[in-house]
C-alpha positions in Angstrom: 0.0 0.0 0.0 2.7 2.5 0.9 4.5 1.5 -2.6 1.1 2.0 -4.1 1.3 5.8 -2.8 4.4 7.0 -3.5 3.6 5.1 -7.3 0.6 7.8 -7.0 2.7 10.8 -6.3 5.3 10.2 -8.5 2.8 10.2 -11.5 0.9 13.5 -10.0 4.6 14.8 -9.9 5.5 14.1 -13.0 1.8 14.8 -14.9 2.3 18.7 -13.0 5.4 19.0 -14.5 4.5 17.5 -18.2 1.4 20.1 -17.9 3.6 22.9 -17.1 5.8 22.2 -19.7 3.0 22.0 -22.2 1.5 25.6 -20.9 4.3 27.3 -21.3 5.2 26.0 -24.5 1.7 26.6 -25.9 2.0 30.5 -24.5 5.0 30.5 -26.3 3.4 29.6 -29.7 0.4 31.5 -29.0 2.5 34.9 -28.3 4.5 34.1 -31.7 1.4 33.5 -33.6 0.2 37.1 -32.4 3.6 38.7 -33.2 3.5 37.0 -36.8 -0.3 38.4 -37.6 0.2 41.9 -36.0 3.3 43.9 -37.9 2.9 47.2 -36.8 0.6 49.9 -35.7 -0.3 53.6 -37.3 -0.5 56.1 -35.0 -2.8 59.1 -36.3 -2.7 62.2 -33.7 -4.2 65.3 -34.1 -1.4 67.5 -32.4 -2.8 71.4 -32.9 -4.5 71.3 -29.8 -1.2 70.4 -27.8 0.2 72.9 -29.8 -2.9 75.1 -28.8 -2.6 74.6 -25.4 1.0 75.5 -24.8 -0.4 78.9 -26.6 -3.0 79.3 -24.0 -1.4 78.6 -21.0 1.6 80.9 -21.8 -0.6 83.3 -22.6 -2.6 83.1 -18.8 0.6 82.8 -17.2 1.8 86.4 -18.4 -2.0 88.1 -17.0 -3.3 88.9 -13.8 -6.4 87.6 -12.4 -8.9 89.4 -14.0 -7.5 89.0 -17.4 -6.8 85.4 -16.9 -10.6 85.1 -15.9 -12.0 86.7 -18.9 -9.5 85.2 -21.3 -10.7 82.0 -19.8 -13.8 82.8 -20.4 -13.6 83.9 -24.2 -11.8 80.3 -24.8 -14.6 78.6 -23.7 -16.8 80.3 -25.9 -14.5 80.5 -28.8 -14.4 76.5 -28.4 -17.8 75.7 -28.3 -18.0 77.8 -31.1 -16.1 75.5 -33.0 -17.7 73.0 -31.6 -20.6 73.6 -33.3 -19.3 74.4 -36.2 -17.7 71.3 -36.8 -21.3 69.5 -35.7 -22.8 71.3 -38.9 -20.3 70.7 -40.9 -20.8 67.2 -40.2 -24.7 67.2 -41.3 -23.5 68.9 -44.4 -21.0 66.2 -45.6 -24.0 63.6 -44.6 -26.1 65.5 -46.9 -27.2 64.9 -50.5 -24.8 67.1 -51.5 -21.4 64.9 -50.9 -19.4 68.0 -52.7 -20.3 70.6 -50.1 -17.2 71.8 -48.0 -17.0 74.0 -44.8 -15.3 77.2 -45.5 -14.0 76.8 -41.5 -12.2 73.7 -42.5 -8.7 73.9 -42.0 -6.3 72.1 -44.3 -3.7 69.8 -43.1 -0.3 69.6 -42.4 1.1 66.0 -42.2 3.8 65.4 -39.5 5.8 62.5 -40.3 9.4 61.7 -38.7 12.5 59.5 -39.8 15.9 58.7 -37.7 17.6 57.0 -39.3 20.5 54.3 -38.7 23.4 53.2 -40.7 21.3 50.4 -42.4 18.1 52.5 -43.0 15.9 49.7 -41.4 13.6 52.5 -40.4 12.5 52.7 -43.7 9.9 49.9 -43.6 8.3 52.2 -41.0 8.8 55.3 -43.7 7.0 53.3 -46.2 3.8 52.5 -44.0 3.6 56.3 -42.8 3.6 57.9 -46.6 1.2 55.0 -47.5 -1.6 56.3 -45.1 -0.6 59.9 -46.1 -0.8 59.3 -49.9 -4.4 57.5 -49.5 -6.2 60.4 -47.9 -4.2 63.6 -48.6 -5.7 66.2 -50.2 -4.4 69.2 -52.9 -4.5 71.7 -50.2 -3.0 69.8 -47.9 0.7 69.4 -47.0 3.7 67.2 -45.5 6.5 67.7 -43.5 9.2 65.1 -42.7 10.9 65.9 -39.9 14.6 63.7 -40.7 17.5 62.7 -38.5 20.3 60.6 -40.2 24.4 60.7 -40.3 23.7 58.8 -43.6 24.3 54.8 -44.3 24.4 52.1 -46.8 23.4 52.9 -50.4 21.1 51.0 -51.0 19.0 51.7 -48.1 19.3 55.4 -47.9 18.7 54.9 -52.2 15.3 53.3 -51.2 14.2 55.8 -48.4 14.6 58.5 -50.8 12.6 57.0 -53.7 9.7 56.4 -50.8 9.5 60.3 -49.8 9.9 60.7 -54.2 6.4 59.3 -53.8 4.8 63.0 -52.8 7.0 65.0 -55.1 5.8 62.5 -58.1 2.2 63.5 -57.2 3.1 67.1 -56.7 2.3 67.3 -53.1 3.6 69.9 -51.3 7.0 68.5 -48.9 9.2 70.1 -46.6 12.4 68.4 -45.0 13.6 70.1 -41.5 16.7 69.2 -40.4 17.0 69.7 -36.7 20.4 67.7 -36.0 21.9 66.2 -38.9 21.2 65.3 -42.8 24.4 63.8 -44.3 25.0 61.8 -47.0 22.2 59.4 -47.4 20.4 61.5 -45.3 21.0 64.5 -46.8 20.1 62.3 -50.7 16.2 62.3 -48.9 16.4 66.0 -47.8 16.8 66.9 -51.2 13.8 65.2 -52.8 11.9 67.7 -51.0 9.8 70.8 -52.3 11.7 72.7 -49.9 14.7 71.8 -47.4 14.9 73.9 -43.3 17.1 73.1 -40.9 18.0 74.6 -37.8 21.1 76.8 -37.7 24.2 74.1 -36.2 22.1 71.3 -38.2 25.1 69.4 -40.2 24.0 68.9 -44.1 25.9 67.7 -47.2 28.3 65.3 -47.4 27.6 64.7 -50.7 30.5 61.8 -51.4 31.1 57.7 -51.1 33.2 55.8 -48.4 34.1 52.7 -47.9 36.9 50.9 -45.6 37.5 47.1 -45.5 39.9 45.4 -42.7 42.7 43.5 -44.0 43.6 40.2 -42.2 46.2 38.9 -44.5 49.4 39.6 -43.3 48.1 38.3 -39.7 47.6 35.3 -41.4 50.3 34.5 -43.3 52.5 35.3 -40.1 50.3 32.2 -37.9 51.0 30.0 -41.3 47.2 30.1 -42.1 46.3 30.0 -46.2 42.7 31.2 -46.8 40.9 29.8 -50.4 38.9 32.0 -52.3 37.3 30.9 -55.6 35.1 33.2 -57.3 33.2 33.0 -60.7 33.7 36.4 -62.9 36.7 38.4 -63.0 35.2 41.0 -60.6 33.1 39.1 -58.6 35.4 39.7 -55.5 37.8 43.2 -56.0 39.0 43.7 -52.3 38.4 41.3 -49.3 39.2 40.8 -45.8 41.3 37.9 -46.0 42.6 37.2 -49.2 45.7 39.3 -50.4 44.6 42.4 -52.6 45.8 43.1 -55.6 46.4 46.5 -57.6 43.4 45.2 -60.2 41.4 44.4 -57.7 41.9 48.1 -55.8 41.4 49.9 -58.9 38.2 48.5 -59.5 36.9 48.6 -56.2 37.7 52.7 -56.8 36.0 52.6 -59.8 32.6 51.4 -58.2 32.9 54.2 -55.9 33.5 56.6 -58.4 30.2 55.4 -60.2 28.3 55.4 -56.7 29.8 59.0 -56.2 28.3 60.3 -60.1 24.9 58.5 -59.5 24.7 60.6 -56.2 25.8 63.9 -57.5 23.7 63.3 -60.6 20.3 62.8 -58.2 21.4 65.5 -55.7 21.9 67.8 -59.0 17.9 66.4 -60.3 16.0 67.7 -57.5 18.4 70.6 -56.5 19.3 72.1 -60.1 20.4 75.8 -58.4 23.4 74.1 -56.8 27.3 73.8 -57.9 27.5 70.1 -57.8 31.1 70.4 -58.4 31.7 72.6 -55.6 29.3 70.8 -52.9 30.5 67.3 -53.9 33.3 67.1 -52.5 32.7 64.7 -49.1 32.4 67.5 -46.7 29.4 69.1 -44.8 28.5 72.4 -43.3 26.7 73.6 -40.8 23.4 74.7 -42.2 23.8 78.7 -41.8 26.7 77.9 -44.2 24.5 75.2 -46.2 22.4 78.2 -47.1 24.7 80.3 -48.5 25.4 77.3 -51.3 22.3 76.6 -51.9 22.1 73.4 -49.9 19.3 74.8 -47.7 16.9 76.8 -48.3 15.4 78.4 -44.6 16.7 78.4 -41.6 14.4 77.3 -38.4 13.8 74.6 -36.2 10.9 72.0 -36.7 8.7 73.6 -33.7 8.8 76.8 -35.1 8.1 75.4 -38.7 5.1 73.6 -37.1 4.1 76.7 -35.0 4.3 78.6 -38.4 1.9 76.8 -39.5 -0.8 76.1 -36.6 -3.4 79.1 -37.3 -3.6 77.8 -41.2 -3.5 74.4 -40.9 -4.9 71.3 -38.7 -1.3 69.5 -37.6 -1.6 65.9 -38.1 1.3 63.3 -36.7 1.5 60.1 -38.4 3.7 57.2 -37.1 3.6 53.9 -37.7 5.4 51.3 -34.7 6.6 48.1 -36.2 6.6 45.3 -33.6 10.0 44.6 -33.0 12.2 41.0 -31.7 14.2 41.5 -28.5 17.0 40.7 -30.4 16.6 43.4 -33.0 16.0 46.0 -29.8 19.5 44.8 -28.8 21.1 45.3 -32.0 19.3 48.5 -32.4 20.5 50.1 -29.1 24.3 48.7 -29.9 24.3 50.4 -33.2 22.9 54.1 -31.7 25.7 53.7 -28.7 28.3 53.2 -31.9 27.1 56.0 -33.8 26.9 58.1 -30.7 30.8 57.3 -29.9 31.7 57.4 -33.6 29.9 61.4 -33.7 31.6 62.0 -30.3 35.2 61.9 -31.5 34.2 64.3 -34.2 33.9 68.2 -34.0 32.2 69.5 -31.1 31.8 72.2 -29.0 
């Protein structure tokens, strides 16, 4: 009988821990399941009143009592004002007459914002955003992209411009504000834009190619280790990291960057045709005061006061679209931002 009980408990043991097992795994494949069927989410925000707000409360702050009071006051009534003018509005449009507008309506200024990283993975997100833009927008509406980026690989930065080519190809209106830095690649989307702002230490240009490649050879050869490389077409490898280079091989790999270099100049020169390409091609970049002057830029102001410029003409909309991201890409993401961060760090500062 006592071997019968501890038979018992052993089984209740082990079925507890098989059931666990099975739980977790089918949370596991449950939570996956979800991650695979949801990609992202677009964020629509109607960001006048914050902007609004701000106004108002500066405003109160700067009156005494009284004036406060009746300031107070006339915003209330202002605001149901509105109110009611947006519920009639609303029985117009849901009249027979679908073409009737509001002559209150506001038209609207589309925030959109990119930061980009040396791979231009953020583009994906860039892509979504201009989507939901593009599908509503309307000819007296507008865009603004507010972009961040030191510049990166070719081909992504190539892409990311062609996506914000997307409202100059339907003549919609596009600003670029540059409140940090447009560089390279990042500077190659600026310049698709209607019209380019950045603030006055912004860094623009860097209009040029780079490319470095480590060299492990000699190491190598000194620890009696032979590497193999077969390749298929004359070119299909020019420099590498652990084969010996040759000359050939060096002078080609120049040559592509050359090529990259006149596709770059020739797209900057496109969509900004007032410019010396020779004499802003060159690699280097300015701050954007000096930008101006060349033709780089063509206003000089930061993104909020762009934004404020624009908040008694149009309704501000932001738009921003969250792709669901793996903890491991989170990981990779912050390592990259730390190396940029020390790679920017060494450079000029103040």
């Amino acid at each position: 009988m006592n071997w019968f009980s501890q038979y018992s408990l052993f089984l209740a043991e082990t079925a507890t821990v098989v059931i666990a097992i099975l739980v977790v795994l089918i949370f596991i494949l449950s939570q996956r399941r979800k991650s695979s069927t949801i990609a992202g989410r677009l964020s629509v925000k109607d960001i006048s009143q914050e902007y609004e707000q701000v106004k108002d409360d500066m405003l109160m702050s700067s009156m005494d009592e009284v004036e406060a009071k009746q300031f107070n006051k006339e915003l209330k009534k202002q605001k149901k004002l509105e109110k009611k003018q947006a519920k009639q509005a609303a029985k117009k449009k849901d009249s027979s007459d679908e073409n009737a507008k509001s002559s209150d309506a506001k038209p609207k200024l589309f925030v959109l914002s990119f930061n980009g990283s040396m791979d231009a993975h953020e583009v994906e997100e860039l892509r979504q955003e201009i989507t939901a833009v593009l599908a509503i927008i309307k000819p007296e509406d507008q865009v603004v992209v507010k972009l961040e980026s030191p510049g990166g690989v070719v081909h992504g930065y190539g892409l990311a411009a062609s996506q914000l080519l997307r409202f100059r190809t339907r003549n919609i209106p596009f600003t670029a504000v540059v409140d940090k830095v447009a560089a390279s690649g990042g500077y190659m989307m600026a310049c698709t834009a209607s019209k380019i702002v950045a603030a006055p230490f912004a860094i623009v240009g860097s209009i040029g190619v780079v490319a470095q490649i480590p060299n492990f050879n000699r190491l190598l050869k000194k620890h009696d280790v032979d590497i193999e490389l077969q390749t298929a077409g004359e070119y299909k490898r020019t420099l590498t990291m652990f084969g010996e280079n040759t000359d050939q091989g060096r002078q080609k790999f120049k040559q592509e960057l050359e090529e990259t270099h006149l596709l770059f100049k020739d797209f900057v020169k496109e969509y900004r045709p007032n410019i010396d390409i020779e004499q802003v091609a060159t690699g280097e970049h300015w701050f954007a005061t000096q930008a101006k002057e060349k033709g780089l830029v063509d206003e000089i102001s930061t993104s909020d006061d762009f934004i404020l410029s624009h908040l008694d003409t149009h309704k501000i909309i932001a738009v921003n679209y969250q792709r669901k991201q793996k903890l491991s890409e989170k990981l990779s993401k912050n390592v990259v931002k730390g190396m940029e961060r020390l790679f920017f760090r060494q450079g000029n500062g103040l």
